[in-house]
C-alpha positions, -999 to 999 in steps of 0.1 A, spaced: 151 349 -447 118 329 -449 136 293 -452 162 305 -423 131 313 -404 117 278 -412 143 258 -401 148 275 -372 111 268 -363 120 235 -371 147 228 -347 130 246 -320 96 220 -323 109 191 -337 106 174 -310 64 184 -317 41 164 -346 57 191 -372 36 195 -401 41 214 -430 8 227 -430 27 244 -393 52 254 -403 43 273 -430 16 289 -410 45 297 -388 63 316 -404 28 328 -430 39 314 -464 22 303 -487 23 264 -487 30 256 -526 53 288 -523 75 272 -492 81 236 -508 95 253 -541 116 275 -518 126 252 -492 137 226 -517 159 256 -536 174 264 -507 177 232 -489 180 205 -520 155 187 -499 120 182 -492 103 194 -459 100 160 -448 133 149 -457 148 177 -439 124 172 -409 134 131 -404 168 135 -414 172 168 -386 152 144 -359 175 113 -367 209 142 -360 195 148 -328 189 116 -317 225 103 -331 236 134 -312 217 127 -280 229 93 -279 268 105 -280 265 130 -258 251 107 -232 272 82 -238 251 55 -220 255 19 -223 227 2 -227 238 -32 -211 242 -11 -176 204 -2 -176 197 -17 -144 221 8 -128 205 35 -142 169 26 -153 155 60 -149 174 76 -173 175 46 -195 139 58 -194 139 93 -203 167 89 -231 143 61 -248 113 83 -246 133 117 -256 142 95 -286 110 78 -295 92 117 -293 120 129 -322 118 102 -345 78 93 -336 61 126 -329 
């Protein structure tokens, strides 16, 4: 229940400077306690799981969208938006 807690949180404020000092206060466990567990459950770090969730959303983002970057000056606004959407996922 804790780690389905935790990546819940996650999903829900990735796009937010996540740390795992956060999340773990988040959900109030113990850090040392929450990497052992996480890592159990997950076969990944925090951090690991973190980057690689950010990088699905962009990739996800992107498809759903399905903008082509060469037609930017028709829609430069949006262009906009996606890029910054993206840049706050992968660069919180």
């Amino acid at each position: 229940p804790e780690i389905k807690k935790a990546i819940q949180y996650i999903h829900a404020h990735m796009e937010e400077p996540l740390t795992l000092e956060s999340v773990c206060e988040a959900i109030n466990l113990n850090k040392c306690y929450f990497c052992t567990l996480f890592k159990t459950h997950t076969s990944k770090t925090f951090t690991q799981y973190l980057n690689e969730a950010r990088i699905h959303a962009a990739k996800k983002l992107m498809l759903e969208t399905q903008l082509d970057l060469r037609n930017q000056r028709q829609e430069p606004r949006l262009h906009c938006q996606l890029a910054e959407f993206l840049m706050s996922l992968l660069f919180p």
